[in-house]
Residue frames as qw, qx, qy, qz and C-alpha x, y, z in Angstrom:
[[0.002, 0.934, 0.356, 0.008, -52.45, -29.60, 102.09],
 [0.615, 0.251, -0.156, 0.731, -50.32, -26.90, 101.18],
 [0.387, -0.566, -0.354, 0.636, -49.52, -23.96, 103.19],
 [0.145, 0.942, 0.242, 0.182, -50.74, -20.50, 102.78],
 [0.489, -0.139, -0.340, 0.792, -47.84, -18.00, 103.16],
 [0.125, -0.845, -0.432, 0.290, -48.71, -14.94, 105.19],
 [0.377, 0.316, 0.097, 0.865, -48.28, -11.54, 104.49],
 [0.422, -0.752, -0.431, 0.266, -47.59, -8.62, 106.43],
 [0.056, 0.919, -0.029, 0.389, -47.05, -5.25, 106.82],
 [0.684, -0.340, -0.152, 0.628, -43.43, -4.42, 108.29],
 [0.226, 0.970, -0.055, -0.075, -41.07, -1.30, 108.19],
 [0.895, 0.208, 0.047, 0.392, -38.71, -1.79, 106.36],
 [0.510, 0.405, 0.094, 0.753, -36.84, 1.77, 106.61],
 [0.411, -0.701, -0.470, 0.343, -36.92, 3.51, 109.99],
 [0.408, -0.402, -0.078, 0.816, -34.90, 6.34, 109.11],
 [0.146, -0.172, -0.499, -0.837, -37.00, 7.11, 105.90],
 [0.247, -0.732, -0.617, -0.146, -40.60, 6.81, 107.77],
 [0.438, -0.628, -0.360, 0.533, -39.39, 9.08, 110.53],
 [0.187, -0.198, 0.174, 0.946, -38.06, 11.78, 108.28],
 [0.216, -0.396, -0.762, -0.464, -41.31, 11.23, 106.08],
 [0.442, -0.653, -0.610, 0.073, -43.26, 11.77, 109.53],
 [0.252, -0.661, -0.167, 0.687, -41.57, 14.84, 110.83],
 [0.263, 0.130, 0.833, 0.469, -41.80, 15.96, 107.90],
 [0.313, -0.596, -0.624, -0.397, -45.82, 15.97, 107.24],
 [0.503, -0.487, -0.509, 0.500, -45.38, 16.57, 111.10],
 [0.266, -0.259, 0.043, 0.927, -43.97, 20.15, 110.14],
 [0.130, -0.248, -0.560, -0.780, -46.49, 20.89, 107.53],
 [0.420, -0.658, -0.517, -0.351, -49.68, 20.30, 109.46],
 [0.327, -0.717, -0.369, 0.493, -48.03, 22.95, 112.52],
 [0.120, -0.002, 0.268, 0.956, -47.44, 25.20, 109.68],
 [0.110, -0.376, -0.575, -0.718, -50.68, 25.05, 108.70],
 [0.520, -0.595, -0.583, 0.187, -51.85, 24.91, 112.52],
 [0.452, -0.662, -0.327, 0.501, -49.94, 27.87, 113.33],
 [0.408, 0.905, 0.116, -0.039, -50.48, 29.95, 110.27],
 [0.520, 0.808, -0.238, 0.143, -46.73, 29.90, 109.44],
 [0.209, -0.915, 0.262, -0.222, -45.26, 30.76, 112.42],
 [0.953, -0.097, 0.282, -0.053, -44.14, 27.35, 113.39],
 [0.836, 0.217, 0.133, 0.486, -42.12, 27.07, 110.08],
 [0.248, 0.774, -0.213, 0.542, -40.23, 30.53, 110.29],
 [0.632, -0.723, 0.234, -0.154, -39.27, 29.53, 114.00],
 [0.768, -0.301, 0.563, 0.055, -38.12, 25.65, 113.34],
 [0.733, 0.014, 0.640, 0.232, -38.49, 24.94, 109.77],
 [0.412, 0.882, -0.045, 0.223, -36.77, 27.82, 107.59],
 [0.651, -0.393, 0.138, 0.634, -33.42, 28.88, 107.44],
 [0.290, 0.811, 0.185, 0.474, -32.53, 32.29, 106.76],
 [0.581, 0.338, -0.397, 0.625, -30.02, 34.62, 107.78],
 [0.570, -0.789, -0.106, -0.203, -30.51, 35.72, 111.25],
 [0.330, -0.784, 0.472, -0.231, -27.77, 36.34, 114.26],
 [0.686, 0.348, -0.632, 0.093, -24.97, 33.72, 114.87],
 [0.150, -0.234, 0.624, -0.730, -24.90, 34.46, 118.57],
 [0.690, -0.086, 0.091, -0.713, -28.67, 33.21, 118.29],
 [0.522, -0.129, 0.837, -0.100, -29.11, 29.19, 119.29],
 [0.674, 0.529, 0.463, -0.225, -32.30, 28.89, 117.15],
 [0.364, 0.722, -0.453, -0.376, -30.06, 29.75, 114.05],
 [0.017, 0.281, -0.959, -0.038, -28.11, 26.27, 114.53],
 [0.485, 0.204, 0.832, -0.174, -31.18, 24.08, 115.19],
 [0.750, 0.583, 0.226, -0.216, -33.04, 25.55, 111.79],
 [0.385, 0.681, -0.487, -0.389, -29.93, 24.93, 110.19],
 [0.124, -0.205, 0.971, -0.004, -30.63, 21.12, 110.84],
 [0.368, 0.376, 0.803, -0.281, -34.62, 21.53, 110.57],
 [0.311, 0.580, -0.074, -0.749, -35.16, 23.29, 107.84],
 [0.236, 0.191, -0.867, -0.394, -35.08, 20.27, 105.42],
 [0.140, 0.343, 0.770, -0.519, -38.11, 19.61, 107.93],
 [0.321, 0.635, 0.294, -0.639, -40.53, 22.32, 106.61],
 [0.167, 0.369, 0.768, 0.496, -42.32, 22.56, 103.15],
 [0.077, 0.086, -0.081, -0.990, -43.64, 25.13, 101.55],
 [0.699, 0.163, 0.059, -0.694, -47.48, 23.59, 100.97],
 [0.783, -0.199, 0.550, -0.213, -48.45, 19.95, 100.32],
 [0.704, 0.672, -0.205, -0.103, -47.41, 20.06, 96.70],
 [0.517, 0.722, -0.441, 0.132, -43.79, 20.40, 97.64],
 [0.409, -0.465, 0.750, -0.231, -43.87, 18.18, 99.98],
 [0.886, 0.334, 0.255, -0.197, -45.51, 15.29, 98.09],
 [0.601, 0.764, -0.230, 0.043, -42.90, 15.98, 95.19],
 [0.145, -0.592, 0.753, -0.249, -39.68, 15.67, 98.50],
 [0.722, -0.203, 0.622, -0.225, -41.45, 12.44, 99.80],
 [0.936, 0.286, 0.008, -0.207, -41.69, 10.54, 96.76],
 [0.543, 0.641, -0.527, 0.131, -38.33, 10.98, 96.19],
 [0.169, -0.352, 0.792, -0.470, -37.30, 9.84, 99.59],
 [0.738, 0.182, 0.171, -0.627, -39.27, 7.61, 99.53],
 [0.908, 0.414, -0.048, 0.030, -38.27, 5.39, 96.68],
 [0.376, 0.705, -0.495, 0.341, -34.49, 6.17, 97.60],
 [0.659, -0.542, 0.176, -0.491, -35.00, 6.01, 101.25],
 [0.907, -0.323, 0.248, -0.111, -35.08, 2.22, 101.89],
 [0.878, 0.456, -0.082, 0.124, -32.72, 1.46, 99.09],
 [0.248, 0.712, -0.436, 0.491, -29.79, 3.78, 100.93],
 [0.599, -0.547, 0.400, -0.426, -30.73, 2.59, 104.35],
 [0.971, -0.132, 0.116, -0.163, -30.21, -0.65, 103.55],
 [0.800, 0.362, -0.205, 0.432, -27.07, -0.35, 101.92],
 [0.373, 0.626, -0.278, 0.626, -25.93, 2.23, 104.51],
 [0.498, -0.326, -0.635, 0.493, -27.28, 1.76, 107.45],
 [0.589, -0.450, -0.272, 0.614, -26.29, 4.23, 109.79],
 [0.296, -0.372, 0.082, 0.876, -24.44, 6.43, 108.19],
 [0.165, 0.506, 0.731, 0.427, -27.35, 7.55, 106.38],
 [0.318, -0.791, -0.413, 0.321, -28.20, 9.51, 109.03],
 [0.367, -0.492, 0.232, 0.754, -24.73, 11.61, 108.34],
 [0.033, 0.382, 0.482, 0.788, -25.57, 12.38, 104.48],
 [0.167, -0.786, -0.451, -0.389, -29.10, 13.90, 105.82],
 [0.435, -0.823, -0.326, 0.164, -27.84, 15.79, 108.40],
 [0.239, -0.079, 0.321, 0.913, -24.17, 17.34, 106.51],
 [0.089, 0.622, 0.596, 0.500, -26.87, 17.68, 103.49],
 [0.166, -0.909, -0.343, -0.168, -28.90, 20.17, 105.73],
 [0.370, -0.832, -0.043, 0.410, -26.08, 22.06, 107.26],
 [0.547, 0.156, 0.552, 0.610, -24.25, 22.37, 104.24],
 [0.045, 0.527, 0.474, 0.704, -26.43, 23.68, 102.33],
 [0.353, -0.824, -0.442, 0.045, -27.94, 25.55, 105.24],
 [0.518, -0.681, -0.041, 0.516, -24.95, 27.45, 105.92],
 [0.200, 0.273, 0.489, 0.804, -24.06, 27.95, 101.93],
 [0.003, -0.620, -0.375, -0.689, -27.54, 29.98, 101.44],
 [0.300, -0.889, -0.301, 0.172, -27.47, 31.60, 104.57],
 [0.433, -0.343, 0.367, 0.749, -23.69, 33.17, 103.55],
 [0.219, 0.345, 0.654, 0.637, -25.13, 33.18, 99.43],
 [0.308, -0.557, -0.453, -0.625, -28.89, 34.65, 100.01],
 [0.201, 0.097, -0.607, 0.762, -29.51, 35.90, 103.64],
 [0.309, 0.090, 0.017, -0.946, -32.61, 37.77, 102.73],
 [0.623, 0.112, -0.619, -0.466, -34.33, 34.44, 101.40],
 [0.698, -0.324, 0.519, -0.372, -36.01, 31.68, 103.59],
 [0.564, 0.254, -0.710, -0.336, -35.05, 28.27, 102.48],
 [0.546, -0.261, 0.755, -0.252, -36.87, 25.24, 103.38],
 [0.938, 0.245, -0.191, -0.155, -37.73, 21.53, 102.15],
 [0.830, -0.273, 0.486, 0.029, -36.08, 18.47, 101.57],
 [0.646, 0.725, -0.234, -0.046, -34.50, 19.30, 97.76],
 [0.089, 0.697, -0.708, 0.070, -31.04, 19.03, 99.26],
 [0.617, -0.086, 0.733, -0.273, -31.52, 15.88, 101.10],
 [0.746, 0.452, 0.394, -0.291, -33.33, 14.67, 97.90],
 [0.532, 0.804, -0.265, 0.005, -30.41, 15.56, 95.26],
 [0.021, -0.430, 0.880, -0.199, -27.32, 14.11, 97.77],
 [0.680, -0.036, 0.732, -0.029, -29.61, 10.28, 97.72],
 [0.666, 0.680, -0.267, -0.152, -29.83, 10.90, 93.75],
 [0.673, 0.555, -0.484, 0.074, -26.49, 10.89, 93.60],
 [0.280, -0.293, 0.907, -0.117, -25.05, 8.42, 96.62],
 [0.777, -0.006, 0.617, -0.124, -27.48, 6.03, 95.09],
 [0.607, 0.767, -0.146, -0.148, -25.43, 6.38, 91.63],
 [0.164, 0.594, -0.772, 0.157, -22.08, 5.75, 93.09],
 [0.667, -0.272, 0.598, -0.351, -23.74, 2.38, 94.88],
 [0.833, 0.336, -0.416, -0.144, -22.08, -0.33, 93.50],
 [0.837, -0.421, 0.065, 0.344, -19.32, -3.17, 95.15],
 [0.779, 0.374, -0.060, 0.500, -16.28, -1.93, 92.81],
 [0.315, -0.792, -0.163, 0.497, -13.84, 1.31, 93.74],
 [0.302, 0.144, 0.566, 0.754, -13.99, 3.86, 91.65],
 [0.299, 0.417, 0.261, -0.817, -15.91, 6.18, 90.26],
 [0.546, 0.289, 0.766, 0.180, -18.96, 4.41, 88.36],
 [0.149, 0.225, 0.696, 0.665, -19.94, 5.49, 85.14],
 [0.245, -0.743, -0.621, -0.050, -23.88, 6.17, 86.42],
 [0.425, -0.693, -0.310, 0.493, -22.47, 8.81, 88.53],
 [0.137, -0.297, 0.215, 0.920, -20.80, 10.83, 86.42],
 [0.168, -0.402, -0.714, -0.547, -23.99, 10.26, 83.66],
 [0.271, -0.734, -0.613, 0.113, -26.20, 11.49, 86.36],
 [0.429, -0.527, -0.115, 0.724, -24.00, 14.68, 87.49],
 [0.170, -0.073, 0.416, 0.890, -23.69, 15.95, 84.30],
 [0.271, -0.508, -0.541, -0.613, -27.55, 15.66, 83.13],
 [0.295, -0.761, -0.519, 0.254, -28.52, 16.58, 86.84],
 [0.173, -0.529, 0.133, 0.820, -25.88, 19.97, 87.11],
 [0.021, 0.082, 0.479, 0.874, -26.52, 20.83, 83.67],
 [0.316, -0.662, -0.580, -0.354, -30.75, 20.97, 84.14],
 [0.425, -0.726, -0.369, 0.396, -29.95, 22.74, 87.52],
 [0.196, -0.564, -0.092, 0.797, -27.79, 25.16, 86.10],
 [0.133, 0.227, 0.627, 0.733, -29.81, 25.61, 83.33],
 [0.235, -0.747, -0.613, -0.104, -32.75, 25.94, 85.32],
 [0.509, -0.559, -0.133, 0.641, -30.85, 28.38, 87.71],
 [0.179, -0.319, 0.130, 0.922, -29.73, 30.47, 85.28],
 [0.078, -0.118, -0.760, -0.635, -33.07, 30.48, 82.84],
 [0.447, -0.571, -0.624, -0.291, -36.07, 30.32, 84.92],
 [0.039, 0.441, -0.209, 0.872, -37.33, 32.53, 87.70],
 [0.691, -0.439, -0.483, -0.311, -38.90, 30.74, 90.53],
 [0.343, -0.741, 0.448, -0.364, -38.35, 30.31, 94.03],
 [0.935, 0.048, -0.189, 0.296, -36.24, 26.84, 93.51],
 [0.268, -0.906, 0.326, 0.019, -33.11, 27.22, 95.24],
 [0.868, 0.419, -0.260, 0.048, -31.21, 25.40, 92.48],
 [0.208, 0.709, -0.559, 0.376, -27.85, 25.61, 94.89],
 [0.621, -0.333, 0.516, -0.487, -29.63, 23.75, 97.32],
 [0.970, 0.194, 0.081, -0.121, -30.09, 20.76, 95.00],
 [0.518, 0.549, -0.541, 0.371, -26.07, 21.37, 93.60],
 [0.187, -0.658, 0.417, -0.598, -25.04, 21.24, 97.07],
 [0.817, -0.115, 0.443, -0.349, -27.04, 18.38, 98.35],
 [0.939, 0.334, -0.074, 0.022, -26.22, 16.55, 95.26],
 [0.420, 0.686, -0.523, 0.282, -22.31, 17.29, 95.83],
 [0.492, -0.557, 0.510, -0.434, -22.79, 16.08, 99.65],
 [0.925, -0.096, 0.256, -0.264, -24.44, 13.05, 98.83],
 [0.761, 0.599, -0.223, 0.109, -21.68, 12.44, 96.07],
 [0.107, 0.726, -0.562, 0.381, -18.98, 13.35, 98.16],
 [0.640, -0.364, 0.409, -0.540, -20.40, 11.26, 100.94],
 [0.941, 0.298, -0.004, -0.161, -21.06, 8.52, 99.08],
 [0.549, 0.642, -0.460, 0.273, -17.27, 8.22, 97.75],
 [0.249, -0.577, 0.551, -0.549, -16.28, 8.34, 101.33],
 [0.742, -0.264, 0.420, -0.452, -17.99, 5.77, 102.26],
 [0.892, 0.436, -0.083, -0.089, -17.81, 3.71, 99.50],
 [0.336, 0.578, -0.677, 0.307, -13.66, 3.76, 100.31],
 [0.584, -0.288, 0.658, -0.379, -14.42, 2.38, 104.18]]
């Protein structure tokens, strides 16, 4: 008689559910606290340096989403990237998403004071491109630069062509972190 094998539900990618969860988390006390919630914790936008709450949304703001659209569109990406970086990085995964958001958190508060920026775009452009440069060799692969070029060129096309409330620097930024990161690591 042969054996049945079992199958089960595991998690495979603790650091991608949890962001994923806080996340959604943020969205449904936006939507609980008519806004307020995400212009406290999960926006960044230029406001006093002396002020504490300036430093913590420039770490949560990659938290908050503008409505369930554009969060759907962040998760997927994280999502499908997520386990694939965690597994090859581990740890220091943590460090890309958390530069990623002060980075770029501290660029468009300097760039665009006047402008709230949240989501997960940056975060979502710097695993693009660290999971381009993931390979064993050292060096800089081929993929990566083929990605950079058709990712920067559609950003600053989009950036300089279309009027919307994308915050195409945020994605250049995030994508330069994750790239930069990536390289780093990829020497260790």
């Amino acid at each position: 008689m042969a054996r049945r094998k079992k199958y089960f539900v595991y998690l495979n990618a603790p650091l991608t559910m949890s962001f994923v969860l806080i996340c959604v988390t943020a969205l449904l006390l936006d939507f609980i606290t008519n806004g307020k919630s995400t212009v406290l914790l999960f926006s960044t936008y230029g406001s006093s340096w002396l002020s504490p709450m300036t430093y913590i949304r420039l770490f949560c703001h990659i938290f908050g989403h503008g409505g369930v659209q554009h969060l759907i569109s962040n998760m997927l990406y994280i999502l499908l990237l997520g386990p694939i970086l965690e597994e090859k990085y581990h740890d220091r995964l943590i460090t890309v998403v958390f530069t990623t958001a002060v980075v770029t958190g501290i660029i468009h508060n300097i760039l665009q004071p006047h402008v709230m920026l949240l989501g997960a775009s940056g975060v979502v452009f710097a695993f693009i491109l660290l999971a381009s440069i993931t390979g064993k060799e050292k060096g800089i692969p081929i993929t990566l630069i083929l990605v950079a070029l058709l990712w920067l060129g559609q950003e600053i096309y989009n950036g300089i062509l279309s009027a919307d409330n994308i915050s195409q620097i945020t994605h250049i930024i995030g994508g330069i972190s994750g790239a930069a990161l990536g390289m780093i690591f990829k020497d260790r």
